[in-house]
C-alpha positions in Angstrom: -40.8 -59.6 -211.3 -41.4 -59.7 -207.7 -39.6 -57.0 -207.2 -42.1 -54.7 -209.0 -45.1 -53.4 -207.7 -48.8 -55.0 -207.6 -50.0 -51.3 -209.1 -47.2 -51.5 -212.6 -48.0 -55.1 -212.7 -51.5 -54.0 -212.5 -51.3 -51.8 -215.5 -49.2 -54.3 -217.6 -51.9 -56.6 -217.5 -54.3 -54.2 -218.4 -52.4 -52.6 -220.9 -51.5 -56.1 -222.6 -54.8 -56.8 -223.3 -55.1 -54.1 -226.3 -51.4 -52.8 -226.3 -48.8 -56.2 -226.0 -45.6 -55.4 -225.8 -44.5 -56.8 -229.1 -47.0 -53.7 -230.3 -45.3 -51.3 -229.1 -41.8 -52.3 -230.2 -43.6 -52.9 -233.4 -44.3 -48.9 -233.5 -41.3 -47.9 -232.4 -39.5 -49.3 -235.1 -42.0 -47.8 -237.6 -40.9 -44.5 -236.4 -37.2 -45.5 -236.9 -36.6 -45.6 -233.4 -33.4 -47.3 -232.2 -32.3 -48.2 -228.6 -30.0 -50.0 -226.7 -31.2 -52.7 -224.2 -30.9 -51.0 -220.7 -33.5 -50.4 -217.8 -35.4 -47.8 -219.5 -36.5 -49.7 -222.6 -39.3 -48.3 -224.6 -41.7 -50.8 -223.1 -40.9 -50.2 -219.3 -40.8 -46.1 -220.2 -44.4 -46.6 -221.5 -45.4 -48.1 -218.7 -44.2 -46.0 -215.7 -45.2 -43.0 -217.2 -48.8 -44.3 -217.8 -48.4 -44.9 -213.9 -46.9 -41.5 -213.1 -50.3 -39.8 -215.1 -52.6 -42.4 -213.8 -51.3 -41.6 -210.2 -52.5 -38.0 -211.0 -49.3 -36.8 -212.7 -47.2 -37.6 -209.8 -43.6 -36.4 -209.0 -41.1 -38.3 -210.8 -39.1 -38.8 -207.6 -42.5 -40.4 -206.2 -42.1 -43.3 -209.0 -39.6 -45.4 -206.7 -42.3 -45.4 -204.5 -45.2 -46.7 -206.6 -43.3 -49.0 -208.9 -40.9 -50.4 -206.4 -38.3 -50.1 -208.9 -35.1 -48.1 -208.5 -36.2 -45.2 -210.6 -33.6 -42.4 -210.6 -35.5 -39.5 -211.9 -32.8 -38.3 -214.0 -32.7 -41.3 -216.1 -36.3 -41.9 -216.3 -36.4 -38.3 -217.6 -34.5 -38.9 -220.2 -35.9 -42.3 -221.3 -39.1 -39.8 -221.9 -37.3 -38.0 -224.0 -36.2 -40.5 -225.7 -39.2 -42.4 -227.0 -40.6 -40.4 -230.2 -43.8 -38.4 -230.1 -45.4 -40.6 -233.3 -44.5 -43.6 -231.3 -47.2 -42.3 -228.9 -49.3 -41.2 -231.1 -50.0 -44.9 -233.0 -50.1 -46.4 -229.8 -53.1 -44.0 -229.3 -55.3 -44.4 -232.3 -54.2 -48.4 -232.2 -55.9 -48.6 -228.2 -59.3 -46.7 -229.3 -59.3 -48.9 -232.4 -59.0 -52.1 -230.5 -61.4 -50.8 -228.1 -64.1 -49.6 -230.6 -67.7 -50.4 -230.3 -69.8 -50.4 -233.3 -71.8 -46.9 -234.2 -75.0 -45.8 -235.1 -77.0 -47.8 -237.3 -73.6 -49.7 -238.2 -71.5 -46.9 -238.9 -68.5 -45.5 -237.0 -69.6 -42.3 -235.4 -67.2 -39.7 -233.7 -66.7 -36.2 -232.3 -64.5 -33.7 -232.6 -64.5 -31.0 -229.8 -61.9 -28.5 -228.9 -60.5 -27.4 -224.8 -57.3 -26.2 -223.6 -54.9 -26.5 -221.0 -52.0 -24.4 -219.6 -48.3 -25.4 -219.2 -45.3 -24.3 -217.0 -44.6 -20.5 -217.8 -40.9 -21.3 -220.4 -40.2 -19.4 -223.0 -40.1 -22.0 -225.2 -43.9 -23.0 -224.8 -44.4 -19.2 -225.2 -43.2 -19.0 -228.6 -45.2 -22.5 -229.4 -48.5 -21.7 -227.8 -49.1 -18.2 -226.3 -50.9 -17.2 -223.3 -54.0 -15.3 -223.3 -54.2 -11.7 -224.6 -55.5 -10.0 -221.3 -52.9 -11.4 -219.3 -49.6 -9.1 -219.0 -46.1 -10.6 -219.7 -45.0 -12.2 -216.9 -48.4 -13.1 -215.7 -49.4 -15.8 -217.8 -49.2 -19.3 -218.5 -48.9 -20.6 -221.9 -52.1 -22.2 -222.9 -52.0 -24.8 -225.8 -55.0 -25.3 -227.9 -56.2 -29.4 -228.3 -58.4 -30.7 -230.9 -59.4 -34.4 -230.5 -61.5 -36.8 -232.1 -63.2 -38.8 -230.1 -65.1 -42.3 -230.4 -69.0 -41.0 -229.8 -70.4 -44.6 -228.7 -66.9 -46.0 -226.3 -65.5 -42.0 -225.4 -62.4 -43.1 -226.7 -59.7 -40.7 -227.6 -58.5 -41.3 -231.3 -56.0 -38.6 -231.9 -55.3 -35.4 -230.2 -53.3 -32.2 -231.5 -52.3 -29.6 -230.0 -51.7 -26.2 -231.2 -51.2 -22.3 -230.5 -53.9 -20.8 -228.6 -55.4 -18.6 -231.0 -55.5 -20.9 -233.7 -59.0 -21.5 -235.0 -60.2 -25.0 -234.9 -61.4 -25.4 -238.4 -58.2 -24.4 -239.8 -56.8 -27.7 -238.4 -59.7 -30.5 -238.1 -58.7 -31.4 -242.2 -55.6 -32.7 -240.1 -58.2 -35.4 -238.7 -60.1 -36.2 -242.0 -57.3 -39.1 -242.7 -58.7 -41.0 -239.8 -62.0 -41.1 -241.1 -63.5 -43.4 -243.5 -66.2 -43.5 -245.8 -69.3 -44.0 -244.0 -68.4 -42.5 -240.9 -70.0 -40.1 -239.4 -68.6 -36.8 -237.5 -70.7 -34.9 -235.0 -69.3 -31.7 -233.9 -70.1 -27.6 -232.5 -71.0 -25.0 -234.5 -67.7 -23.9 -235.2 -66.9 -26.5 -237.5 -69.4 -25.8 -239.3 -69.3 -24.6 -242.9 -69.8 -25.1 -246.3 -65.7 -25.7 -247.1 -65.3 -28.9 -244.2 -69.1 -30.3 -245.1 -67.7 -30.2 -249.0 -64.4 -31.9 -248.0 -65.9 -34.7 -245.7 -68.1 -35.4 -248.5 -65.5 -36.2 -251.0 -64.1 -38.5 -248.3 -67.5 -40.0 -248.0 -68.0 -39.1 -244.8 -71.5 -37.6 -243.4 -71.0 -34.6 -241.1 -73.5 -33.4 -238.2 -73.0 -29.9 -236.5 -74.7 -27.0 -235.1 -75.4 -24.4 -237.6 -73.5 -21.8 -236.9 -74.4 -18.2 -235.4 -74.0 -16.2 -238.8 -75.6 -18.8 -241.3 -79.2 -17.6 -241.7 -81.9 -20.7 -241.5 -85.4 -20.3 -243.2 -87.6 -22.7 -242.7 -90.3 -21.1 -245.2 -91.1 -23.7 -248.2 -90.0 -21.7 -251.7 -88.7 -18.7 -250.2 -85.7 -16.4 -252.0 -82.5 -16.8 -251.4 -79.3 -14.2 -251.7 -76.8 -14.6 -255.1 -73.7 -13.7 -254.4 -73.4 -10.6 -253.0 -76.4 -8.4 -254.9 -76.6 -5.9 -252.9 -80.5 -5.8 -253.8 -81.7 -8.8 -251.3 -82.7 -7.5 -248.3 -80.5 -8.2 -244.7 -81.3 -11.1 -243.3 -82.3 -13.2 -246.6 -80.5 -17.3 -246.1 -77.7 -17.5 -249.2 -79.0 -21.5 -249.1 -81.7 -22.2 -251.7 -84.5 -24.0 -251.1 -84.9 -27.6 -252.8 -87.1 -29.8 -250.7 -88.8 -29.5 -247.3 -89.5 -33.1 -245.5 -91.5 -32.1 -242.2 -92.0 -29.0 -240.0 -88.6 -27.1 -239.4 -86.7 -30.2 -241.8 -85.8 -28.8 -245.5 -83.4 -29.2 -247.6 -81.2 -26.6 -249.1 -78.7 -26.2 -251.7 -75.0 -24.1 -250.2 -72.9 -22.3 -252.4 -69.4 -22.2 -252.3 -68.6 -18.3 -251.5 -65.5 -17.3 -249.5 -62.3 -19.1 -249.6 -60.6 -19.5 -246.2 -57.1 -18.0 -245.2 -55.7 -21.7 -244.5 -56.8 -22.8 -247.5 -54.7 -22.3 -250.9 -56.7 -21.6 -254.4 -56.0 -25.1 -256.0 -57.6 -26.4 -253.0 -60.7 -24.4 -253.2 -61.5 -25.1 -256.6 -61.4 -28.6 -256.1 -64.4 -28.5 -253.9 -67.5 -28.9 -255.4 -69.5 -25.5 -256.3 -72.9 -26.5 -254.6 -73.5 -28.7 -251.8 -77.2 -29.8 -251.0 -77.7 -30.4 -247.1 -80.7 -30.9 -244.8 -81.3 -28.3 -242.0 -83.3 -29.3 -239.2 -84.6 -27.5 -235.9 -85.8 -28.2 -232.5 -86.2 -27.2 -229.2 -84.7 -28.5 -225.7 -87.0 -27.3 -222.8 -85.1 -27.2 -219.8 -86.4 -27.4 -216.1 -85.7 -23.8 -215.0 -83.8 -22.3 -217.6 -84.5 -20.6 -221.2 -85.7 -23.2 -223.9 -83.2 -24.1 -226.1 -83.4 -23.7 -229.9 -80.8 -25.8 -232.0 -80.4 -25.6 -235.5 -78.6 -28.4 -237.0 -77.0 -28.7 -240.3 -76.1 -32.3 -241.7 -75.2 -34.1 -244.9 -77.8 -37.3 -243.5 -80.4 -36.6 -245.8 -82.8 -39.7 -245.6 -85.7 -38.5 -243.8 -86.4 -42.5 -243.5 -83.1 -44.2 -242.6 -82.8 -41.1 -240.0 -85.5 -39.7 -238.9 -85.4 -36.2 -236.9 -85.5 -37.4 -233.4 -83.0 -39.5 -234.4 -81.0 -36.5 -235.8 -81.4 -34.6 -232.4 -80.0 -37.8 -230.6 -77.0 -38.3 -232.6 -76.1 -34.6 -231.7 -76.9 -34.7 -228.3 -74.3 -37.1 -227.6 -72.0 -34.0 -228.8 -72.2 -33.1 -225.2 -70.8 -35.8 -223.8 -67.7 -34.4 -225.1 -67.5 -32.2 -222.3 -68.3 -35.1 -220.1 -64.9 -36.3 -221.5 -62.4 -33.3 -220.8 -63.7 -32.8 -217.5 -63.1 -36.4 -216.4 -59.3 -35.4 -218.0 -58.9 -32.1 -216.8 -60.7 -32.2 -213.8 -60.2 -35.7 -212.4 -56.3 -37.0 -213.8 -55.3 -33.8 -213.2 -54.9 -32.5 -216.7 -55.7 -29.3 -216.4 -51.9 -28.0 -215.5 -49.0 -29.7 -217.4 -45.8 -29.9 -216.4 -43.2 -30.4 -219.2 -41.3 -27.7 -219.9 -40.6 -28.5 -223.6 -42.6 -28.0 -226.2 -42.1 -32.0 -227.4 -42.5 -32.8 -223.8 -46.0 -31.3 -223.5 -47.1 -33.2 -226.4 -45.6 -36.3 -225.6 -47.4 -36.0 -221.8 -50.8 -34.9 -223.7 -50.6 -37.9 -225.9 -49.8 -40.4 -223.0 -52.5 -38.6 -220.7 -55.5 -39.7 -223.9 -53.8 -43.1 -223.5 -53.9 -43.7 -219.7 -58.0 -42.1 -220.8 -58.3 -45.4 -222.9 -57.0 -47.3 -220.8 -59.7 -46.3 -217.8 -62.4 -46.3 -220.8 -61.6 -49.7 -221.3 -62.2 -50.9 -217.7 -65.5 -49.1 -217.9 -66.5 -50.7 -221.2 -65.8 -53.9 -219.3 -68.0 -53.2 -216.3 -70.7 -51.5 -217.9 -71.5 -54.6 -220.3 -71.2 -57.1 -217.1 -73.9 -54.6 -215.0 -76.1 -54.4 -217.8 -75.7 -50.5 -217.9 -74.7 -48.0 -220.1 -70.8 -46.9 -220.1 -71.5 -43.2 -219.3 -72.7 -44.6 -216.0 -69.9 -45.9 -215.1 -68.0 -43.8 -212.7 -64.6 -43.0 -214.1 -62.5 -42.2 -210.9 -63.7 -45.6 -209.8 -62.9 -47.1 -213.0 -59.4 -45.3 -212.3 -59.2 -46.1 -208.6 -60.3 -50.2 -209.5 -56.8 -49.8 -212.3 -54.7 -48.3 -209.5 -55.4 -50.4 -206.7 -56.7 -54.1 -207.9 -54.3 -57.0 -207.2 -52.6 -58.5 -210.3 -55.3 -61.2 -212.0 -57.7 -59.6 -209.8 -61.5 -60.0 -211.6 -62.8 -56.8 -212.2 -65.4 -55.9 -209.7 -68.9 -54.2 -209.7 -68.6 -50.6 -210.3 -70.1 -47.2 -208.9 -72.9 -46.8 -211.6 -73.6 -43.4 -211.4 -77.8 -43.0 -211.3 -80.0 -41.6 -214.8 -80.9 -38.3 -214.1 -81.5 -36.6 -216.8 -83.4 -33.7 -215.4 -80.4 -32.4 -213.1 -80.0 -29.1 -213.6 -77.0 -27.5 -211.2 -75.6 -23.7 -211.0 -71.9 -23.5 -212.2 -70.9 -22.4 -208.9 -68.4 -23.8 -205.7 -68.9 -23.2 -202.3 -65.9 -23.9 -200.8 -63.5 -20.6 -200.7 -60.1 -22.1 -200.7 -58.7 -19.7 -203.3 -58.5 -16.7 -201.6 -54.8 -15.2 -202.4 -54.7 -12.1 -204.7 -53.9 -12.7 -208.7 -50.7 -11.9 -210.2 -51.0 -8.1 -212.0 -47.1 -7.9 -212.7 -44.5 -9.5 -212.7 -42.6 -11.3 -210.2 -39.5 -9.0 -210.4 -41.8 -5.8 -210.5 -43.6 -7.3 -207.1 -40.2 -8.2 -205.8 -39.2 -4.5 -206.0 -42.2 -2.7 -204.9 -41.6 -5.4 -201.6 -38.0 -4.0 -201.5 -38.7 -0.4 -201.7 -41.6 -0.8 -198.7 -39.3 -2.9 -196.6 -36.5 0.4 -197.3 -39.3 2.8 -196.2 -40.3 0.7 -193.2 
């Protein structure tokens, strides 16, 4: 042991704490993974490349280094490849179930948000992911689709997936629905929003909280008409939802009808859903210091006007937006952004450890925020990071940057600093290379 380094024994300890090591043997045996006793043992694999993504997805020749550990990079390489994708996968949802605070009013609340990221330019992740339509061949990087469901109270990661770029995020969310239970509730954008996942979370018994979204029509006029089917008589613009009870000013609730059966979705699967669905529609306005007033529409299956009242509705879905809180702390801070696998099991096996080293830092700031008395989304995660790189092993966590309340803030999405200054790629390497050529012949 002493030859290993205070920052790997560091995350060991951490790590122990909600992940032992008998845990993840544990799940690599569930996944029928076998392996011989050597250096690179699931366990020690694990754990140096949680360092490698926690040192800001390092170089794998720079883990000799940090570990103080013969690391060939070779061989570690191939330990990575080694060590199944569902192996990682467990280990995630078992860390942000250790980890979980309880929800609101008692119940388990989560979100699911979508972002993306973009990969080393292999033909490989091409064919698996795609890269964006307006970029020419050659010119691109292939950009993978994640969808993740997060912990709404702790910012834990759950599970992440991803998938093709242009792969529509409703089409896949059902793949979460497992990992909910009845009386959870899921809070998400207004593109998960429709009558087909409302109707299948509430067979699961699951409550579900999202924007309305931009082409349902909302009415909040008590008794007013309604479309049927698709009689051509009923003016534009008239809601399909009928009208069954109203409970305050701009709160009603409506009776959906199933309509349109989506392309993912087989027949059998469609009639199984219930024909009507009654939900509660709700609206309210965000002024904002500078900016356009904000109208949201929300649309949930939380129909006790009592039990949850409407300010308590427009709370519950403004922590939605702390979603984006969470991917920029993993894009923008560990470095997330720009992958570097060049498989397509490899970019899923570093996306899966990147949510874990998330937990990991999520945990240290649970930690510190209940010892300072604050709330966790003050916590400052790249100090929460830097405390996990840097502390001594057995060190006691110590006070934490706790970022101030402001809730007022209101910033324009723009930098200053002009580093970027070099011309984008147009065509492809090998057509540049030739134009070069045929200029340098000329000169």
């Amino acid at each position: 042991m002493a030859s290993i380094s205070p920052t790997l024994l560091r995350i060991k300890d951490e790590l122990h704490r909600f992940l032992p090591d008998e845990a993840i043997l544990v799940a690599c045996r569930a996944a029928g993974h076998r392996w011989r006793h050597r250096r690179f043992d699931p366990v020690v694999t694990l754990h140096l490349f949680i360092l490698q993504i926690l040192c800001f997805n390092t170089a794998m020749t720079h883990l000799r280094h940090l570990s103080k550990m013969p690391v060939k990079a070779a061989a570690y390489c191939k330990a990575r490849m080694r060590l199944p994708l569902a192996v990682l996968q467990q280990l995630l949802r078992s860390s942000a179930e250790a980890m979980r605070p309880g929800g609101v009013h008692q119940r388990r609340t989560f979100l699911v948000d979508g972002t993306s990221t973009i990969t080393p330019d292999m033909p490989e992740l091409q064919r698996a992911f795609g890269q964006p339509k307006a970029c020419r061949k050659g010119c691109g990087f292939p950009v993978p689709k994640i969808l993740a469901l997060l912990d709404a109270v702790s910012g834990m990661v759950v599970e992440a997936m991803g998938f093709a770029l242009y792969t529509h995020e409703q089409s896949k969310v059902w793949l979460l629905h497992p990992l909910l239970a009845a009386g959870d509730v899921l809070v998400g954008d207004r593109g998960f929003c429709s009558f087909v996942h409302l109707a299948m979370l509430q067979i699961r018994g699951v409550d579900g909280l999202f924007r309305m979204h931009q082409r349902q029509i909302a009415s909040f006029r008590p008794h007013r008409k309604h479309r049927r089917g698709r009689n051509k008589k009923y003016r534009k613009g008239m809601p399909s939802s009928r009208f069954v009870q109203r409970l305050g000013k701009y709160d009603q609730i409506v009776e959906w009808t199933r309509q349109h059966r989506p392309r993912w979705m087989s027949p059998e699967q469609f009639k199984a859903l219930p024909s009507t669905l009654r939900v509660r529609e709700l609206r309210y306005w965000l002024p904002r210091k500078g900016q356009r007033t904000l109208c949201v529409t929300i649309v949930t299956t939380l129909l006790d006007p009592v039990q949850y009242p409407k300010e308590e509705i427009a709370r519950l879905y403004n922590l939605r937006w702390t979603a984006e809180t969470h991917f920029a702390e993993l894009k923008t801070t560990l470095k997330m952004r720009r992958l570097k696998c060049k498989t397509e099991a490899g970019i899923r096996k570093e996306l899966a450890v990147y949510f874990l080293v998330y937990n990991l830092i999520h945990a240290v700031m649970l930690e510190a925020a209940s010892r300072q008395k604050v709330e966790v989304s003050r916590i400052s995660f790249i100090d929460a990071a830097r405390w996990l790189l840097w502390a001594q092993p057995g060190e006691e966590l110590k006070e934490l940057v706790a970022n101030p309340f402001r809730p007022d803030r209101h910033e324009p999405r723009v930098i200053k600093d002009r580093q970027d200054t070099y011309t984008k790629m147009l065509h492809p390497r090998s057509v540049l290379r030739k134009t070069l050529l045929k200029q340098a012949k000329g000169a």
